[in-house]
C-alpha positions in Angstrom: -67.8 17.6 99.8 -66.8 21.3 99.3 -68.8 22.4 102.0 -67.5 25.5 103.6 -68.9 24.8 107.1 -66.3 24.6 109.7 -66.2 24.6 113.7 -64.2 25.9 116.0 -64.0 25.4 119.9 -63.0 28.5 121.8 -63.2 29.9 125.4 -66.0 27.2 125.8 -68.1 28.1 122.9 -68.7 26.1 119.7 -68.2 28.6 117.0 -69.6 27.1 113.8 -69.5 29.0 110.5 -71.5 28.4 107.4 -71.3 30.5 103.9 -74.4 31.1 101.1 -73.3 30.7 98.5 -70.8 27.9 99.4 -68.3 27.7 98.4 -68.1 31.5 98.3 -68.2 33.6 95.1 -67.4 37.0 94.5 -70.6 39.3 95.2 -72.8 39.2 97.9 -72.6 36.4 100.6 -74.1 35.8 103.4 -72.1 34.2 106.7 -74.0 32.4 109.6 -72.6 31.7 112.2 -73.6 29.3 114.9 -73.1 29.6 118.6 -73.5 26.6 121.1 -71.9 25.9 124.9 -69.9 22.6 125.7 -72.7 20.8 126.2 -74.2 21.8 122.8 -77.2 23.7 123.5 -77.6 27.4 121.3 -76.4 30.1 122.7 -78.3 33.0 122.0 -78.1 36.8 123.0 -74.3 36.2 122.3 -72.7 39.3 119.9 -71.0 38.3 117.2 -68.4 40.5 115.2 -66.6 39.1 111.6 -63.3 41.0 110.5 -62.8 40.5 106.8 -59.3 41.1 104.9 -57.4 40.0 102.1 -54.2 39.1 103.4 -52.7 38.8 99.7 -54.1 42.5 98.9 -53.0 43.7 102.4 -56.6 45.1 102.6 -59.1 44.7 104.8 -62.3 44.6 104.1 -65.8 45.4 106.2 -66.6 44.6 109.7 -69.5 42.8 110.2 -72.0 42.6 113.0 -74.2 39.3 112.7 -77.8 39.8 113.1 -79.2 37.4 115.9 -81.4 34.9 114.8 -83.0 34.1 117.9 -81.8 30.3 117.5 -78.5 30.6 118.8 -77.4 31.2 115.1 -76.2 35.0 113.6 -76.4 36.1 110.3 -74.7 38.6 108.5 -75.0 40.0 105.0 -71.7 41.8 103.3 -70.2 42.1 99.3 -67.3 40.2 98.5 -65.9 42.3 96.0 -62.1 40.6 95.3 -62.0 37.0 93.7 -59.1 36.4 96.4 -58.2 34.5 99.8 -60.2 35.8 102.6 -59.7 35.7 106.1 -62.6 35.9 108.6 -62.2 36.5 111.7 -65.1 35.8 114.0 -65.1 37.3 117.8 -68.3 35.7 119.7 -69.4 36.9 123.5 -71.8 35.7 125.7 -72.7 35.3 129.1 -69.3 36.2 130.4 -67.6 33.5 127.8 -65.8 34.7 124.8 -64.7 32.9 122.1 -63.2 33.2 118.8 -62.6 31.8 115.2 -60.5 32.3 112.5 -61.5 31.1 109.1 -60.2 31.2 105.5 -61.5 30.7 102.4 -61.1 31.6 98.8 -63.4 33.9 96.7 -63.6 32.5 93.5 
């Protein structure tokens, strides 16, 4: 499958990251992101920041804040302009517990 979905355990936290489209293509996208504990219950409340770059451009792109869905997932909206490898790195806190993620895909 070429799902882009991956998971990530971190400071106790599951940090689970989807893409729409997937896989991602240059334009708009939107990244959720799912929070749950160890034991595999949402998280919600948590704040969620993405830093986006282009490692190959050596520029960075915007920083996200992801919208809380209530359900332990976060969404948030951006514009991938460059049809390049991104890099997206996902900072998660909640409840004292912090977490993070670093995931990279390419913008076709």
């Amino acid at each position: 499958s070429s799902t882009t979905s991956t998971t990530t355990q971190s400071g106790g936290l599951s940090i689970s990251t989807q893409f729409a489209p997937d896989p991602p293509k240059q334009g708009p996208q939107t990244i959720t992101v799912t929070v749950k504990d160890a034991s595999g219950n949402a998280v919600k409340g948590a704040s969620v920041k993405i830093v986006t770059k282009m490692p190959s451009m050596s520029m960075s792109g915007p920083t996200l804040t992801a919208t809380d869905n209530g359900d332990g997932s976060y969404a948030a909206q951006t514009n991938l302009n460059y049809a390049t490898q991104w890099t997206f790195d996902i900072a998660v806190s909640a409840n004292g517990k912090s977490g993070t993620a670093h995931v990279t895909q390419d913008v076709k």
